[in-house]
N, C-alpha and C positions, 0 to 999 in steps of 0.2 A: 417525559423521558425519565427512566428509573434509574439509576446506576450505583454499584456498590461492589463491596468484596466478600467472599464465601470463603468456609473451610475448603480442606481438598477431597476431590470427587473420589467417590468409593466406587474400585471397578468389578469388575474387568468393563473394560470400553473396547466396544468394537470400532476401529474405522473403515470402513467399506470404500479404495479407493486411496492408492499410493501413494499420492503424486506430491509435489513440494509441500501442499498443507498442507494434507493428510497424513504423512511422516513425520512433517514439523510439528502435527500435536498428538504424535504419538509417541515421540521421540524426548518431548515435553512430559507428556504424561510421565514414560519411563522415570526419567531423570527426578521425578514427587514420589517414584517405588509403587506407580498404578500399575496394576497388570494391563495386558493391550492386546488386544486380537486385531489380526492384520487379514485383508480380503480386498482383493483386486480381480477383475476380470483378466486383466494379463499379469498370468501366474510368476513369471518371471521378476513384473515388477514389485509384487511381495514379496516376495524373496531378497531382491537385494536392500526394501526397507528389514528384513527382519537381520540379516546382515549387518545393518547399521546399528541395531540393537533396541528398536521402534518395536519390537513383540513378539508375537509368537502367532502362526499361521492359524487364521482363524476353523475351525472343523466343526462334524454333526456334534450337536449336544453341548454346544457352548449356551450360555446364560448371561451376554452382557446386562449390567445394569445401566448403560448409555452406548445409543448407536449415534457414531459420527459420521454422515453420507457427504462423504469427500469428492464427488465425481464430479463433471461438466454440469454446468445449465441444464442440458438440453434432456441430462438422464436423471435430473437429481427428483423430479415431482415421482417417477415410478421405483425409485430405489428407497427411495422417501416406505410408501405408500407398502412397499414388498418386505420392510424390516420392520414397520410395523406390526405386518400379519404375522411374520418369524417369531418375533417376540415378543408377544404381548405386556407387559410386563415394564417393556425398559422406557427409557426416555427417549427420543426420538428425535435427532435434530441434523442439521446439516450444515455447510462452510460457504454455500455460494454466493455470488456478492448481488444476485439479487431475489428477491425475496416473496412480492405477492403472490407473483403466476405462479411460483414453485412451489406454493403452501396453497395456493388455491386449487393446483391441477394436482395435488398427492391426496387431497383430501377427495376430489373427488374419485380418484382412483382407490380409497377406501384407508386411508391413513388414520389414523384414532387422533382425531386434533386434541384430545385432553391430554396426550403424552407429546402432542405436538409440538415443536416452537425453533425457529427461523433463527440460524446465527449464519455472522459473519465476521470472522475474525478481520481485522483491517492491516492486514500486511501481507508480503509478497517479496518478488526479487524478478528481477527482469528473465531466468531462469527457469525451467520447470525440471519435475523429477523428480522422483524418488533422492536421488544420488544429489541433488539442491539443497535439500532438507537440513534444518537445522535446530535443535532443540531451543534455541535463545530466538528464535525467529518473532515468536509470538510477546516477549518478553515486553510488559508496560506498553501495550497497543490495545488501541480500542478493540472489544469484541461485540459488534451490535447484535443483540438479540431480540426477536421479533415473535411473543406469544401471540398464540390465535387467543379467538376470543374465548374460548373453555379453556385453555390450557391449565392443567391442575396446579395448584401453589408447588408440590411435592415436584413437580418435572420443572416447573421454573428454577427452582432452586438448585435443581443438579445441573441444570447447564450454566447455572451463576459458577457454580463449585466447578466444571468444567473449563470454564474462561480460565478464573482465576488460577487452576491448578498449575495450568499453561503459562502462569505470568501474567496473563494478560488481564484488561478491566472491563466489565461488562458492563455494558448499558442496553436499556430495551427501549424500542420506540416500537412502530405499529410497519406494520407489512410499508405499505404506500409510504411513509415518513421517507421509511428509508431507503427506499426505493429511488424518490426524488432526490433525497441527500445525493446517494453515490453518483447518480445522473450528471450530477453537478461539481463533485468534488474529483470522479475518478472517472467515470466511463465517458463523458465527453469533454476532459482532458486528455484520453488516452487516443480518441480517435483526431483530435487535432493535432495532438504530438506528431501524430503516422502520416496526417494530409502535409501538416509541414513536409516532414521530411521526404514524404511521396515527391513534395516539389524540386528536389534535389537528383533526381533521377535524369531529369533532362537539362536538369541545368550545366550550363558552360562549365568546365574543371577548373579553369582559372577564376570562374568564383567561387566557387566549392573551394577550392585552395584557400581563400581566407577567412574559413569560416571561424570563429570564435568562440568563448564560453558558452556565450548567451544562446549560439544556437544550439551547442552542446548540448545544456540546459537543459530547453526548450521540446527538443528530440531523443531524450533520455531513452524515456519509456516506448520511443517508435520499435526499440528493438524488440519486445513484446513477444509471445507466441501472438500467431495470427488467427489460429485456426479456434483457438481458447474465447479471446478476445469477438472474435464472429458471433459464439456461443451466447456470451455475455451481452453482448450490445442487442442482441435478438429478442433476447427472452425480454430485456426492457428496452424496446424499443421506443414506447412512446415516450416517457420521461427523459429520455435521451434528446429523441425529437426536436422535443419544448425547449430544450436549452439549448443546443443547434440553431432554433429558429431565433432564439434572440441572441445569439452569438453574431448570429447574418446580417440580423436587420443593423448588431452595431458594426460591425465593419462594412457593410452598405453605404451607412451614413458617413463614418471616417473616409471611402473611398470619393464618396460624391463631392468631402468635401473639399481632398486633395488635388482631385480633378479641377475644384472652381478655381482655385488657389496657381494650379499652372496653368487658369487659362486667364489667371488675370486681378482675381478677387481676393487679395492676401485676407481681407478679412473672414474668409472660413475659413482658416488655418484656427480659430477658436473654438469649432467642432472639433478638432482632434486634439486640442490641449484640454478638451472637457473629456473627451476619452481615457487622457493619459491619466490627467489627474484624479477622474474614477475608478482608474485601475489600481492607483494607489495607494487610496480609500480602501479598495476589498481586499488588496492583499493584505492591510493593516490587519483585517478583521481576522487573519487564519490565525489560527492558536500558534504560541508560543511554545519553547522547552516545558515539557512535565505539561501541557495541556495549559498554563497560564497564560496569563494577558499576553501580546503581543511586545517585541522587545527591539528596539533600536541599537544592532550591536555597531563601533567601530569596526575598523579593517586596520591588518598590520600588513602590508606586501613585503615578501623576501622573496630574493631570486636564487631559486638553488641547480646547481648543477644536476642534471639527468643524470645518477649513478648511483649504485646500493649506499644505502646508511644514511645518506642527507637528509630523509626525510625526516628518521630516528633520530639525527645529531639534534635538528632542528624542534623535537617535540622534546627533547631532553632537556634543552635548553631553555622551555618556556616552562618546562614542571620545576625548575629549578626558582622559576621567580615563583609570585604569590597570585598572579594572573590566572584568571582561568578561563580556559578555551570553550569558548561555545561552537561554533562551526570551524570549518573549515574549507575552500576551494582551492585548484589547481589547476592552471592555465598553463599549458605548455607553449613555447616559443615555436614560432614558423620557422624552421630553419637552423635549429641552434637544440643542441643537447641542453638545454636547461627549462626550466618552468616557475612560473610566477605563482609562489602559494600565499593566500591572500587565508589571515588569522583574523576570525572574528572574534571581538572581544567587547568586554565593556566598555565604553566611552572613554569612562574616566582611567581607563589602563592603558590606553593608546600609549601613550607620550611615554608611559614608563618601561614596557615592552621593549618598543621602539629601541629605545637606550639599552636595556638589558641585551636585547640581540645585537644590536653593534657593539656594544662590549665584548663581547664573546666573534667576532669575526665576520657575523650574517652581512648580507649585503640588503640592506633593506630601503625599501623604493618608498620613493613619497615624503 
């Protein structure tokens, strides 16, 4: 796995394909002074990226020096394969988040794999559209990029200068790498988000009523386009699969063992504290802020009133000390105009926070 930073990519860049990335890194581009040609199949939706100030409507007789094929899965291998022949010439790459079949079925639809090469910028918003778009979208996120095996050093290096120009950091791994990667990190978390929250459809209102954070959490992403998400999980279905299947067999065994457990055998109640406690273990392992080691933050709890400006008084008030704020969550209250916002922070800043905010009036829990 390669990864590094480049100068900024020399245009004009076409992106083929309006939609949240595709504006978001044309929009990026703009904002580095790259020219950008814009081209969607539904004319309407280039137009309001070019509105937004993402470029200029792509026409005969343009000359990108990088084509970006910003479409669905399921069009990306023949759009792929069809800007290739356009332009002989450019570099030739696309945004979909998965990788082998799309680079495997463009080549055989006649794609020039030595200008060829697989990106995927690693961000999103639960949103789509043109009108979503954002130029800081891609800002300091991975961009995995995935040469064929000819890909010319000269086309490698413009979609490193492509990532980069966008903010973002490029790293290259191999078609299948990454394939499996996302399988595992994004696309069968996104389908168990939806099956959770699928379970919520029939369930009683009065347990729906007290649902909490954690299943907030947990059903973030259920909101999702569906029809996008179909796309994706299709095109890699099998890498999906594999991780599915042992997601089953573990909560199989968690199930069988809570079952022993209420019919009598406290002692498999040890299968699911060896569950928890490897769940523990692998969340350890997700990178930290800036892609660093993983980080044990404290928690500060204030309870602030539901009303404009509290949330501002409250961030005012912590820039004021020397604390510095790594995340942050908000729990709103069942029944009560207020919310529990929960500051993470260093360890060792807890206790002095803590005190700086009840100096200042915060009501703080814990």
């Amino acid at each position: 796995m390669n990864e590094g930073r480049s100068v900024a990519v020399i245009g004009p860049v076409l992106v083929i394909g309006t939609g949240l990335i595709g504006t978001s890194i044309a929009l990026a581009l703009r904002r580095a002074g790259v020219d950008v040609l814009l081209e969607d199949l539904d004319p309407a939706q280039a137009q309001v990226a070019a509105r937004m100030g993402a470029g200029e409507l792509a026409g005969k007789g343009d000359d990108p020096s990088v084509v970006v094929v910003a479409v669905p899965p399921r069009h990306a291998a023949e759009v792929l394969a069809r800007a290739s022949a356009a332009f002989p010439r450019a570099t030739i790459t696309d945004v979909t988040s998965v990788k082998a079949k799309v680079l495997s079925d463009a080549r055989a639809m006649g794609a020039d794999p030595t200008r060829l090469i697989g990106g995927h910028p690693m961000a999103g918003r639960e949103v789509s559209g043109a009108a979503a778009a954002r130029p800081d979208l891609l800002d300091d996120r991975l961009w995995i990029l995935t040469p064929t095996d000819v890909t010319g050093p000269e086309h490698q290096r413009a979609a490193h200068r492509l990532a980069t120009t966008c903010g973002a950091y490029p790293v290259e791994m191999t078609a299948p790498e990454h394939d499996r990667a996302v399988a595992l990190v994004s696309h069968a978390p996104q389908l168990l988000s939806s099956v959770l929250a699928g379970q919520l459809v029939s369930a009683d209102a009065a347990h729906v009523q007290v649902a909490g954070q954690g299943l907030r959490d947990m059903t973030r992403i259920a909101g999702s386009e569906s029809s996008l998400w179909t796309d994706i999980l299709a095109v890699n279905a099998e890498p999906v699969a594999e991780v599915l299947d042992g997601l089953i067999a573990d909560l199989q065994r968690a199930a069988r063992a809570l079952r022993a457990v209420a019919g009598g055998d406290p002692g498999s109640v040890s299968v699911v504290t060896a569950e928890l406690e490897r769940g523990a273990v692998g969340r350890g392992r997700i990178p930290g802020k800036h892609g660093a080691e993983p980080s044990a933050y404290g928690g500060v709890a204030v309870m602030l009133a539901d009303r404009p400006g509290e949330l501002g008084r409250l961030f005012s008030a912590v820039g004021e000390t020397t604390v510095n704020l790594e995340d942050i969550r908000i729990e709103h209250v069942l029944g009560r105009q207020s919310g529990l916002v929960e500051l993470s922070v260093h360890p060792d800043a807890v206790a002095a926070l803590e005190a700086a905010l009840r100096s200042r009036g915060f009501d703080v829990r814990g």
